[in-house]
C-alpha positions, 0 to 999 in steps of 0.5 A, spaced: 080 844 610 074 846 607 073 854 605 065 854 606 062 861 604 055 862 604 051 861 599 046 866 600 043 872 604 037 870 605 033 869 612 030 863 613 023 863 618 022 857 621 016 855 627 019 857 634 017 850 636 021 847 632 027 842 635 033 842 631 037 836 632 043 832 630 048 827 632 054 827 631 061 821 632 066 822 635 070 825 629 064 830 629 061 828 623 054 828 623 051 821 624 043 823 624 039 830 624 032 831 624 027 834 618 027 840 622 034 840 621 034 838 614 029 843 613 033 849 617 040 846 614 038 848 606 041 841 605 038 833 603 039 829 607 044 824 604 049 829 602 049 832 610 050 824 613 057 824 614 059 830 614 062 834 619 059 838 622 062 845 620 058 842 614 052 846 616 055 853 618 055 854 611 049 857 611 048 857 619 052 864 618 048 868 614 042 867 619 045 868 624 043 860 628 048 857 629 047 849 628 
């Protein structure tokens, strides 16, 4: 099991309209996420596809938003 720690303690600003949204298979592993999410995830998009979810808790943690 992966031990994701974050990797910094930087707060990331994002536009109060923005629609974070992924999708995920039934093994939780992410299927689609779109540029906002990208965006918010720190992540490319080819190195989050397939990942599980807690993936993106990496960094979801150190701001407080919670993919």
């Amino acid at each position: 099991m992966r031990n994701n720690q974050p990797v910094s303690q930087q707060e990331y600003q994002y536009p109060d309209d923005a629609t974070l949204m992924s999708t995920t298979d039934a093994s939780s592993h992410i299927t689609y996420a779109n540029d906002a999410f990208i965006d918010v995830s720190g992540f490319a998009s080819e190195d989050i596809i397939g990942q599980p979810v807690s993936y993106t808790h990496l960094r979801a943690h150190e701001t407080e938003l919670h993919l």
